[in-house]
Each structure stands twice: as structure tokens, then as C-alpha cells.
VEXDORO-637210 format. One record per residue: residue number from 1; x, y, z of N, C-alpha, C, O in turn; residue in three letters. Coordinates in steps of 0.001 Angstrom, whole numbers, plus 500000, padded with zeros to 6 digits. Layout:
% VEXDORO-637210
> NUM,X,Y,Z,X,Y,Z,X,Y,Z,X,Y,Z,Ala
...
***
This chain:
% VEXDORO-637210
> 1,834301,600627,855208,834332,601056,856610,835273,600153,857402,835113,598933,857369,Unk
> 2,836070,600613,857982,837038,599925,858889,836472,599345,860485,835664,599917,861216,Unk
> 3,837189,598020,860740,836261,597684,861727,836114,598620,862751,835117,598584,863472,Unk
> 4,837139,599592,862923,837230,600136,864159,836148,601718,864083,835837,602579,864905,Unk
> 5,835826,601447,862515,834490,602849,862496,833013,602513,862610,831987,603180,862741,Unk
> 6,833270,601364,862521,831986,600138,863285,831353,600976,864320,832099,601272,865254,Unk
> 7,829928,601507,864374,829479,601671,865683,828896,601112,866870,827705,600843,866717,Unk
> 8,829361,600857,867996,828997,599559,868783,827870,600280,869706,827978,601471,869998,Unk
> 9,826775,599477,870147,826519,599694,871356,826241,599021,872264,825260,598280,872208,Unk
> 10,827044,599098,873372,827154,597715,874408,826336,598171,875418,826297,599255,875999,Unk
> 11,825600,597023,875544,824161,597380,876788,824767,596019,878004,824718,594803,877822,Unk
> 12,825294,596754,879184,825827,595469,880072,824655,595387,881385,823967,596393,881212,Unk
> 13,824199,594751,882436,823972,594549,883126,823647,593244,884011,824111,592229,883492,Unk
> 14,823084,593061,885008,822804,591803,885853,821916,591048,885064,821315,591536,884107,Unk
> 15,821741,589149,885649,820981,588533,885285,819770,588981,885304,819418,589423,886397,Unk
> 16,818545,589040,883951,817041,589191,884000,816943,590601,884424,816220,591039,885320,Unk
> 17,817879,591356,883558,817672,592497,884261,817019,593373,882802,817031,594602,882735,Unk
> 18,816476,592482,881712,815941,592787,880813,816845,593272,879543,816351,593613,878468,Unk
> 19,818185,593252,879814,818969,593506,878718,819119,593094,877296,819278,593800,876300,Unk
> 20,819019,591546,877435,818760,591033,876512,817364,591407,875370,817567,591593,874170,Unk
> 21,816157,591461,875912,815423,592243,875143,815749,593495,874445,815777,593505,873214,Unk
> 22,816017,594627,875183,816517,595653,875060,817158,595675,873869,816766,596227,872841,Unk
> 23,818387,594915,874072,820023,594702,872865,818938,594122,871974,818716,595065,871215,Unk
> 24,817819,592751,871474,817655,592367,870877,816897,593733,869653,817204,594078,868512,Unk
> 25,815769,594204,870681,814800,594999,869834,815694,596637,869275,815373,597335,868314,Unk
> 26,816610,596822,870052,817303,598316,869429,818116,598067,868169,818413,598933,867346,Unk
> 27,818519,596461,868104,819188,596492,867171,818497,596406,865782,818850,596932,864727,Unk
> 28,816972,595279,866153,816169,595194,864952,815905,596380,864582,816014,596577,863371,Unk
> 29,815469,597582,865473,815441,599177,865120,816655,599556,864179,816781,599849,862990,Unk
> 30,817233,599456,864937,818893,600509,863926,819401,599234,862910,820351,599616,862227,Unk
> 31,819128,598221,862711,819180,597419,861375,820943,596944,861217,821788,596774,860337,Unk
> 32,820731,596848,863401,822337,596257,863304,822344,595376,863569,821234,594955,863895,Unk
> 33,823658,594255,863673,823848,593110,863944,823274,592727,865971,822823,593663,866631,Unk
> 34,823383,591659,866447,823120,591747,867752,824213,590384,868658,824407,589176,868521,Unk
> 35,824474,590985,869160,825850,589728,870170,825034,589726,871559,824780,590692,872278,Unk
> 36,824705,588423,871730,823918,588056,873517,825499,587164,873567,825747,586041,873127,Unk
> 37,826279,588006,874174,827972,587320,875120,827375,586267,875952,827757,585109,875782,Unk
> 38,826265,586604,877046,825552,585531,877986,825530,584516,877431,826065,583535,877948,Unk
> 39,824922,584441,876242,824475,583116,875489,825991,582238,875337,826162,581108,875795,Unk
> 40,827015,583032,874596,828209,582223,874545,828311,581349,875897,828296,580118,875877,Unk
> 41,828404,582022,876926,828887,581229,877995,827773,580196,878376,828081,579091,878823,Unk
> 42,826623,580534,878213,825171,579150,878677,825961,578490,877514,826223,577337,877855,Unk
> 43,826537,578818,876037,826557,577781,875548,827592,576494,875417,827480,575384,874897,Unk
> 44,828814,577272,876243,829814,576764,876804,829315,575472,877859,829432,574271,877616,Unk
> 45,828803,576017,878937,828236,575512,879704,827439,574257,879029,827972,573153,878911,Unk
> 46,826419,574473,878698,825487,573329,877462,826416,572269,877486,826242,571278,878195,Unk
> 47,827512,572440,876663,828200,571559,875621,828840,570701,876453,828973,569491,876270,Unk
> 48,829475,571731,877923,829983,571229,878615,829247,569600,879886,829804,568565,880251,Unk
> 49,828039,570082,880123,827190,569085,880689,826585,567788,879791,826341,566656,880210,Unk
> 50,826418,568323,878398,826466,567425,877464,826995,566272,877129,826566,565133,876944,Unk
> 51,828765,567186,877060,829307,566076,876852,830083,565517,878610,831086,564804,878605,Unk
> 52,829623,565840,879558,829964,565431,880412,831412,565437,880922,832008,564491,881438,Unk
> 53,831824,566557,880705,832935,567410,880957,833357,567538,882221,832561,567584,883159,Unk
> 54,834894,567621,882396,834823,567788,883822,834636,569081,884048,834958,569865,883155,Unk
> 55,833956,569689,885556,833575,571094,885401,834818,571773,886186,834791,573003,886226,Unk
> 56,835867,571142,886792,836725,571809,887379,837842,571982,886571,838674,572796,886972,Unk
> 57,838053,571395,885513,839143,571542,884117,838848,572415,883823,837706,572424,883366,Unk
> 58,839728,574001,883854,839535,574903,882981,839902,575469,881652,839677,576454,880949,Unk
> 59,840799,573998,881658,841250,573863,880035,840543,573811,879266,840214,574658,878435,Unk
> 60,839914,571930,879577,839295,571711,878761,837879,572350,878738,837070,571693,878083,Unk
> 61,837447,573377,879255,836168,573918,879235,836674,575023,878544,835772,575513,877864,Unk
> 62,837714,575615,878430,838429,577110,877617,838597,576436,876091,838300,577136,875123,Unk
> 63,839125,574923,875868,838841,574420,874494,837578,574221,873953,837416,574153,872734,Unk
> 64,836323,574084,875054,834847,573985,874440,834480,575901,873710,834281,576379,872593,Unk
> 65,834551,576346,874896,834853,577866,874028,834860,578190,873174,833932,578728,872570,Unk
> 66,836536,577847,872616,837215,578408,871833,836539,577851,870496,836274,578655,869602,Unk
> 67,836343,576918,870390,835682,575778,869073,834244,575773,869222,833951,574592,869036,Unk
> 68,832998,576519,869488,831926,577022,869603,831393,576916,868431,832058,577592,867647,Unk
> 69,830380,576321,867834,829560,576082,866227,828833,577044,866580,827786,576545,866994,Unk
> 70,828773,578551,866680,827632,578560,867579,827004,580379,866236,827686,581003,865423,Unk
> 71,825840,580527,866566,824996,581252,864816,824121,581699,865895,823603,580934,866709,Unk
> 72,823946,583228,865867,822711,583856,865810,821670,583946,864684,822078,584499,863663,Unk
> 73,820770,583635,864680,819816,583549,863672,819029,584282,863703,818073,583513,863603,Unk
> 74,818475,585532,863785,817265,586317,864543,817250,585611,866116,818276,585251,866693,Unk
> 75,815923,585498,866654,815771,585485,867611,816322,584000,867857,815974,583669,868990,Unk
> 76,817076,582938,867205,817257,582020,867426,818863,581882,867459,819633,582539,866758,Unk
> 77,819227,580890,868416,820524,580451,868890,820897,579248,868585,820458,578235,869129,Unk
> 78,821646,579276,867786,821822,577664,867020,823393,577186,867621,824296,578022,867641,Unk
> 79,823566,576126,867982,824915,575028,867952,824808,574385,867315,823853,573612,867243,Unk
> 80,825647,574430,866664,826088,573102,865387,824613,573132,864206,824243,572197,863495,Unk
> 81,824110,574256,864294,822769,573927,863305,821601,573623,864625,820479,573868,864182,Unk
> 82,821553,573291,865697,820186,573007,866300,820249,574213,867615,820910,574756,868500,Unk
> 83,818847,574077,866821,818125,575622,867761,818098,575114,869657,817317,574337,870205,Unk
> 84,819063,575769,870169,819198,575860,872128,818713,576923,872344,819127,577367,873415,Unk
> 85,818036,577560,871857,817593,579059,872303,816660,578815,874194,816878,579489,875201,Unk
> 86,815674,577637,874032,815474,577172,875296,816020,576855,876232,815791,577142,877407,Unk
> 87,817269,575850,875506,817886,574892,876333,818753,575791,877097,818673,575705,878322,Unk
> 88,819496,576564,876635,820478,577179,877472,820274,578392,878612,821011,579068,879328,Unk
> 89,818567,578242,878308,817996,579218,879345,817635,578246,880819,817069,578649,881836,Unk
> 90,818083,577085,880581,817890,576396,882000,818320,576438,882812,819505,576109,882774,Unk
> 91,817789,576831,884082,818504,576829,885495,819900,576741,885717,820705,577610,886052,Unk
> 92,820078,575240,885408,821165,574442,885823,822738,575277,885127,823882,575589,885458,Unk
> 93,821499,575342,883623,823145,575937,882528,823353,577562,883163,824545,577683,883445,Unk
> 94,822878,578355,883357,823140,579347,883586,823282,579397,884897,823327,580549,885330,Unk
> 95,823393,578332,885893,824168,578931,887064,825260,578490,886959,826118,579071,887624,Unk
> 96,825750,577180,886016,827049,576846,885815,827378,577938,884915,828024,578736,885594,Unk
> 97,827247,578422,883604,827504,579737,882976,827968,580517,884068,829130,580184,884300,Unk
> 98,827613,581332,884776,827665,582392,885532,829046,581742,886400,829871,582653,886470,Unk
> 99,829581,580465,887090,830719,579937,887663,831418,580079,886481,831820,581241,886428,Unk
> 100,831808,579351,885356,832641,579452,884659,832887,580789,883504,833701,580863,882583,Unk
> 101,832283,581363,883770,832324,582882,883527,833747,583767,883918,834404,584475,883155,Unk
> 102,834037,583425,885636,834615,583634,885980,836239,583147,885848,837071,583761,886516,Unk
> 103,836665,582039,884978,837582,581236,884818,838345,582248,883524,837691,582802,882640,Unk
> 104,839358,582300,883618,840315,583528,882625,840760,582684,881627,841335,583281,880717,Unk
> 105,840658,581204,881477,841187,580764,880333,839585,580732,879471,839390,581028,878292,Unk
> 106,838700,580333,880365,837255,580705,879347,837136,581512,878724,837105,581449,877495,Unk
> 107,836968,583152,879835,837185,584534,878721,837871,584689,878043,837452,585330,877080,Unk
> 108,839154,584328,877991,840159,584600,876780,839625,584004,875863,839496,584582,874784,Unk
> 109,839055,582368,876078,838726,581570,874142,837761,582519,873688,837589,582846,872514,Unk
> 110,837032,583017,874856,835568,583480,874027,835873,585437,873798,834947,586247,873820,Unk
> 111,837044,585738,873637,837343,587153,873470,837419,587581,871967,836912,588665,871679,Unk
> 112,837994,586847,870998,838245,586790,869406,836530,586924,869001,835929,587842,868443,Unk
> 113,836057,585644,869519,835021,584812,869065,833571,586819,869472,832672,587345,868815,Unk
> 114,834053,587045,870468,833021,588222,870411,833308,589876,869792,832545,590842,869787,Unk
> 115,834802,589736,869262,835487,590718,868481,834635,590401,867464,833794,591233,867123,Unk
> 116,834740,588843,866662,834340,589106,865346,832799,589538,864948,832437,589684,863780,Unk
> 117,831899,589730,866157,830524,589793,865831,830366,591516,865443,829314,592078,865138,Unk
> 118,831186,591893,865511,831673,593620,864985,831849,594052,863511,832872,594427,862937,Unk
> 119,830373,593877,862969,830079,594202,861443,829809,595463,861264,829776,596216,862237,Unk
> 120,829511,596026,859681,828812,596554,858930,827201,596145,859167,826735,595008,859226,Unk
> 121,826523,597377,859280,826315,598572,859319,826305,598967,861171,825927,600076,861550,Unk
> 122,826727,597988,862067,826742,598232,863296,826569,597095,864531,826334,595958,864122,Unk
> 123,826638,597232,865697,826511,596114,866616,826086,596851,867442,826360,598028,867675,Unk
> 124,824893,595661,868253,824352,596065,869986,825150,594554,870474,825125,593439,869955,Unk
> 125,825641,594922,871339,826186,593574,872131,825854,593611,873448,826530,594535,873900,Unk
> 126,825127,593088,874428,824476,593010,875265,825589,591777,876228,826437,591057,875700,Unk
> 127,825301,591827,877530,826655,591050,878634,826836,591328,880231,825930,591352,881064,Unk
> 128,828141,591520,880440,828461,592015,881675,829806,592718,881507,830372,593129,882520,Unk
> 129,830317,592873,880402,831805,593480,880158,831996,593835,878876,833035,593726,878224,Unk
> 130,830211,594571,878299,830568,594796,876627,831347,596087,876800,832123,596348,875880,Unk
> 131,831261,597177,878095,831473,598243,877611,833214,598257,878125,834148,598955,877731,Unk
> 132,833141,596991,879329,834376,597506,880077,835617,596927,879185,836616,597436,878675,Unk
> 133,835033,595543,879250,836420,594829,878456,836220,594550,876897,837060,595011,876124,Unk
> 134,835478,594043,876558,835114,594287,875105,835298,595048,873980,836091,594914,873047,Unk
> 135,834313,596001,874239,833905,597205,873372,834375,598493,874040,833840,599593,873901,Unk
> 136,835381,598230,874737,835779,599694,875436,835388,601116,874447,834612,601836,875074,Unk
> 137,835556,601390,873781,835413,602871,872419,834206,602387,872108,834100,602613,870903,Unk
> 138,833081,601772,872535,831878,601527,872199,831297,602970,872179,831614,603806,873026,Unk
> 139,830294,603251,871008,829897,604713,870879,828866,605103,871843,828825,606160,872473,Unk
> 140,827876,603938,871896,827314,604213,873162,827486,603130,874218,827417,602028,873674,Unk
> 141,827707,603033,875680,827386,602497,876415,826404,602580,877391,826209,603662,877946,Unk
> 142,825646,601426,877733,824334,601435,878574,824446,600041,879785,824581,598853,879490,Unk
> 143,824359,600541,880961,824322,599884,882224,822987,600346,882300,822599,601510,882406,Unk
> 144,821788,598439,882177,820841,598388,882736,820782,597638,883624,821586,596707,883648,Unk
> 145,819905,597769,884558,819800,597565,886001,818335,596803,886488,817748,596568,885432,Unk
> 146,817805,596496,887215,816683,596553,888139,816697,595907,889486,817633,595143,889723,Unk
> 147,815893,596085,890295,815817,595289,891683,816230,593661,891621,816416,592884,890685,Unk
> 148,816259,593589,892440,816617,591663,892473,814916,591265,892462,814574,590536,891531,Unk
> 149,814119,591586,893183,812619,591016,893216,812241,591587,891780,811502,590779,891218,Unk
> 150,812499,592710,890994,811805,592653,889709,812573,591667,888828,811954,590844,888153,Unk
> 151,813984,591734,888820,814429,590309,888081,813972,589307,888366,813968,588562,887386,Unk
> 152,813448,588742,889465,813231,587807,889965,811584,587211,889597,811144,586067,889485,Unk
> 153,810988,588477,889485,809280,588272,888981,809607,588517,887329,808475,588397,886861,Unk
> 154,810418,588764,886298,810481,588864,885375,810917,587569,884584,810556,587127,883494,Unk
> 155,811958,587052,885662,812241,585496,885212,811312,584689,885509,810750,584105,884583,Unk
> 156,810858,584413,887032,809305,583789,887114,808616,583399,885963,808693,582274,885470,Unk
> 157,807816,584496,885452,807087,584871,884153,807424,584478,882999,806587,583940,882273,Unk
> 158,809248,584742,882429,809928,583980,881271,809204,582221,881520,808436,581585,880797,Unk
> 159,809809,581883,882762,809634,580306,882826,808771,579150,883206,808805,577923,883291,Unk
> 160,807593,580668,883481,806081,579813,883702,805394,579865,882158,804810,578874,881719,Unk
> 161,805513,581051,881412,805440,581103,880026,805774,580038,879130,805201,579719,878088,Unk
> 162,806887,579478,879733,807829,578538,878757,807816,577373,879262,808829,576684,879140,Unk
> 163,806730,576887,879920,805834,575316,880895,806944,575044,881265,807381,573977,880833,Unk
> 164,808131,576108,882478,809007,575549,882628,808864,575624,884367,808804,576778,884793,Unk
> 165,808800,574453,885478,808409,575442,886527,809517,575960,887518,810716,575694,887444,Unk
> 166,808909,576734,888443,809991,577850,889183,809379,578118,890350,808162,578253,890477,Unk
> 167,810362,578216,891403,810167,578901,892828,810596,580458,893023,811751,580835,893225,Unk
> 168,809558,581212,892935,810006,582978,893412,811555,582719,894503,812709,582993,894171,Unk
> 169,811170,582215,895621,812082,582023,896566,813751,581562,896056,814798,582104,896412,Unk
> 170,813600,580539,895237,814774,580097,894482,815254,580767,893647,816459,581008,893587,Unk
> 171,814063,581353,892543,815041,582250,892137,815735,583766,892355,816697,584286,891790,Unk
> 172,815031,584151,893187,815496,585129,894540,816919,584939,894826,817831,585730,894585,Unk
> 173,817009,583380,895562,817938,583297,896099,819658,582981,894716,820872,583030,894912,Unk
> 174,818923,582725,893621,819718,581980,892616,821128,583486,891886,822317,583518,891569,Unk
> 175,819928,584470,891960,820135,585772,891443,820804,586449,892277,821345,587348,891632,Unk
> 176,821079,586526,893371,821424,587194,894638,822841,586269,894460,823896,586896,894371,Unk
> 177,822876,584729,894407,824469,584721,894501,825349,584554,892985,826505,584235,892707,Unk
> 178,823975,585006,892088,825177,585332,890514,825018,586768,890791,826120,587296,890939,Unk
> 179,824186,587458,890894,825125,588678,891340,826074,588829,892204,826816,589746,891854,Unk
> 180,826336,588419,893024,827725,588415,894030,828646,587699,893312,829773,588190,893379,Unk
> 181,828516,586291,892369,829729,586285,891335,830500,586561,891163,831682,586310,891401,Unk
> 182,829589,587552,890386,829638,588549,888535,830180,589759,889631,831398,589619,889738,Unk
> 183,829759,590748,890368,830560,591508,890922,831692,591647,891533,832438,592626,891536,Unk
> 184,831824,590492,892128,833121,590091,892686,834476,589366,892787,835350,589126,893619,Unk
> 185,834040,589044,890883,835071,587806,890493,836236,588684,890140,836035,589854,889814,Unk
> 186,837610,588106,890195,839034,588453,889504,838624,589703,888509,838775,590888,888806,Unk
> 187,838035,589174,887182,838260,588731,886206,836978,589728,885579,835839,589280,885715,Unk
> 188,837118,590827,885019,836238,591844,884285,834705,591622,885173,833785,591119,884529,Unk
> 189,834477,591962,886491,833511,591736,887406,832489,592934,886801,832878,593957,886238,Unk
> 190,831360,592631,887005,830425,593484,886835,830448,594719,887295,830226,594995,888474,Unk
> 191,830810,595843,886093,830282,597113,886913,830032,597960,885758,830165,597632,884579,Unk
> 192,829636,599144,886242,828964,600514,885125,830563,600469,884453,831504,600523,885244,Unk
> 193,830841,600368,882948,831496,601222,881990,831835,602475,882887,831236,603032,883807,Unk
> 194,833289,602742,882117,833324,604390,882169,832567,605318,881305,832605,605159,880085,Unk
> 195,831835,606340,881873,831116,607131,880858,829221,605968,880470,828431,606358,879610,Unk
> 196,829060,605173,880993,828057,604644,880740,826465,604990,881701,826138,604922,882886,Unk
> 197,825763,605391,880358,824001,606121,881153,823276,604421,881989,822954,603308,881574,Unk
> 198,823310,605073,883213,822742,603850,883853,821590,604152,883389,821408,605179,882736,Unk
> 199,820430,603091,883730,819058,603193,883092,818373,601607,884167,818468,600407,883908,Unk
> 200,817690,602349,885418,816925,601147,886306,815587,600928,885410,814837,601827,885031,Unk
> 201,815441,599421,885133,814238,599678,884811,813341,598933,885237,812534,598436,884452,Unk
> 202,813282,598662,886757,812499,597988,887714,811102,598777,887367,810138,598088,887700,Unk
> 203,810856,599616,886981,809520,600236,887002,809784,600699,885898,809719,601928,885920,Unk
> 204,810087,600241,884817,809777,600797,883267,809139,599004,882300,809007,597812,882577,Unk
> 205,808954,599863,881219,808352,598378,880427,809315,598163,879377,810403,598727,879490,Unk
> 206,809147,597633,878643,810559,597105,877778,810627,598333,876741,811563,599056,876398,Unk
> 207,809344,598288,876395,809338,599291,874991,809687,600682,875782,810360,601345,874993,Unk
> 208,809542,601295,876813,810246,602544,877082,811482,602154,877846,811817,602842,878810,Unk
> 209,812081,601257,877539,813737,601252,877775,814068,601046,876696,815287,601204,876652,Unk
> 210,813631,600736,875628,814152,600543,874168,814229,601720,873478,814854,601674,872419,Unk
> 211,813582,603133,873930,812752,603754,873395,813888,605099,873923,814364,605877,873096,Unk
> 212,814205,605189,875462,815480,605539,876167,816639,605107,875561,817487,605939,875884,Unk
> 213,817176,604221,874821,818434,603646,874773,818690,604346,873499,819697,605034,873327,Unk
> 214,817319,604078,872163,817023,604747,871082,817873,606572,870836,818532,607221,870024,Unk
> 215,817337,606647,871987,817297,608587,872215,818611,608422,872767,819378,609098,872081,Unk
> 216,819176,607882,873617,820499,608598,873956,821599,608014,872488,822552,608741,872210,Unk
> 217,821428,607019,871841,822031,606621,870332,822058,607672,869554,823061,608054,868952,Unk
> 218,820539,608402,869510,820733,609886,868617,821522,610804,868777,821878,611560,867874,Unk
> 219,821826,610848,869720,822413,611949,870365,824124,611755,870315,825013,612580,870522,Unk
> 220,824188,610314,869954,825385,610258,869738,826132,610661,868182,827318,610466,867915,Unk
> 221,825177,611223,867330,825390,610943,865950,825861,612624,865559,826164,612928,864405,Unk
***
């Protein structure tokens, strides 16, 4: 099979807007590979506070990129061999993620690096630009969505779960200016794919958005 008969399906939307679940569980369904793009950039970010990087160099943050150790494992996210699957869900990294997101020498290192996750027997790649810039001929594309207060009570919940603590108010306010970002940056800004089934799922549960994404995949066959 040639890479380009690869069937993709890119699920893009806002922070905590449940995508990531979604991309994770459709793919364990259809027994395809799975790309969280988000994660690249928290993990950019990571490496970058780590090693104490300057954050206004967009070089040298486009060379952390580009040279990424970085392994999906099932549900686990490894650098260099050690599991960040937590770490890069922290506050701090993902509001710097979401700034350097926007930097064009970043996206370019990390553009190859999300081509190659495009295997046999298939890919869900989950983001903010799987369908636009990415995976453009993606077979299916899916823009999921929800309110800012249901993202906002959905992350809550991730990070009281995970003895991590959190202000509703903060993260209200945290989400409100990475969405203004991500919509408004240069540089592949957040929006619906062409041809992509929006799907709000402020008032749905995970398993019937998995279950929706499932059914419009059939339909592609």
C-alpha cells in the first residue's frame, strides 16, 4: 500500500474540547495507528523549560522540534524512553505550547516528524491543522468542538482527578486566550477543514462522539 492510499482521519479542534479521547479510542476501534500533534508541541515546550531555553529564540526552539526522541506507546508518551504523558499536561507547558505553536520555524521542524506517523493499516491524527495543513486528502475529516465552560469543567475534572489543583475561573480564562491564539495566529490558525462534519459535543459523552465519528468513517468506505 502506498503511503498516499493510507487512510487518514484527522479529528481537529480547540483545547479540552475532548478530541484527544475521541482520536485515541476510534483508533483503538479501527486498529489504526494514533498521532496527538498537541503532544508534539507540549513536548517541545517540556524540553524547552527543561533545558532552560530561551523562549524568544525561535531557532533554537525549531531545533528542539526538529530532534524530538519522542514514541507513542498506547496511551503513553515517552521522550527519550521516560513516560511525560502527565508532565506535559501542565498548565505552564501547554500555555507555552499553544505560544510557540504559533512560530513558523517550529511548525515546519515538526511537519516531516507528523508526515511520518502515516502507516499501514491507517491513522487518526488528532490537533488543530490535521485536516487543513497536514492531512489535507484526509478520508475523513472531523472538527470537534464544545463550549468554553464545558472545556473548562472537563479540564477541571482531568486535573482534580490527577491530585493536580485548578481554578474554574483560571481555567476559563486560560482557554479563552488559547483560543484566540490558535484562531488568530499567521500560521495554519484554527478552523473547520474544507468539507469537515463539525460535531459539538458540549452535551454529548465521549462514547457517543466516538460512536458518531465511527458512523460517518463507514460511510466513507
Amino acid at each position: 500500500m502506498t503511503t498516499s492510499a493510507i487512510p487518514v482521519i484527522a479529528i481537529d479542534g480547540p483545547t479540552a474540547s475532548g478530541k484527544g479521547t475521541v482520536a485515541h479510542k476510534v483508533a483503538d476501534r479501527l486498529g489504526f495507528h494514533y498521532l496527538d500533534s498537541g503532544a508534539l508541541y507540549r513536548l517541545t515546550a517540556l524540553s524547552a523549560l527543561r533545558r532552560g531555553a530561551d523562549l524568544a529564540d525561535e531557532h533554537a526552539l525549531a531545533k528542539l522540534a526538529e530532534h524530538l526522541p519522542v514514541q507513542f506507546a498506547g496511551a503513553e508518551i515517552l521522550l527519550a524512553h521516560e513516560n511525560v504523558s502527565h508532565a506535559i499536561r501542565a498548565e505552564e507547558v501547554g500555555n507555552l505550547a499553544s505560544k510557540i505553536a504559533a512560530l513558523p520555524a517550529v511548525r515546519q521542524a515538526l511537519f516531516a516528524l507528523q508526515l511520518s506517523f502515516r502507516k499501514a493499516p491507517g491513522l487518526v491524527a488528532d490537533g488543530r491543522d490535521m485536516g487543513t495543513v497536514i492531512f489535507p486528502h484526509a478520508k475523513l475529516k472531523v472538527f470537534l468542538t464544545a463550549s468554553t465552560e464545558a472545556r473548562a469543567q472537563r479540564r477541571y475534572k482531568q486535573l482534580i482527578e490527577k491530585g493536580i489543583s485548578a481554578n474554574m475561573e483560571d481555567l476559563l480564562s486560560d482557554l479563552q486566550a488559547r483560543d484566540d491564539r490558535d484562531t488568530h495566529r499567521a500560521i495554519a490558525p484554527l478552523v473547520p477543514a474544507a468539507g469537515a462534519h463539525i460535531l459539538d459535543t458540549s452535551h454529548m459523552t465521549a462514547d457517543q462522539a466516538i460512536e458518531e465519528v465511527l458512523a460517518w468513517y463507514a460511510l466513507t468506505k
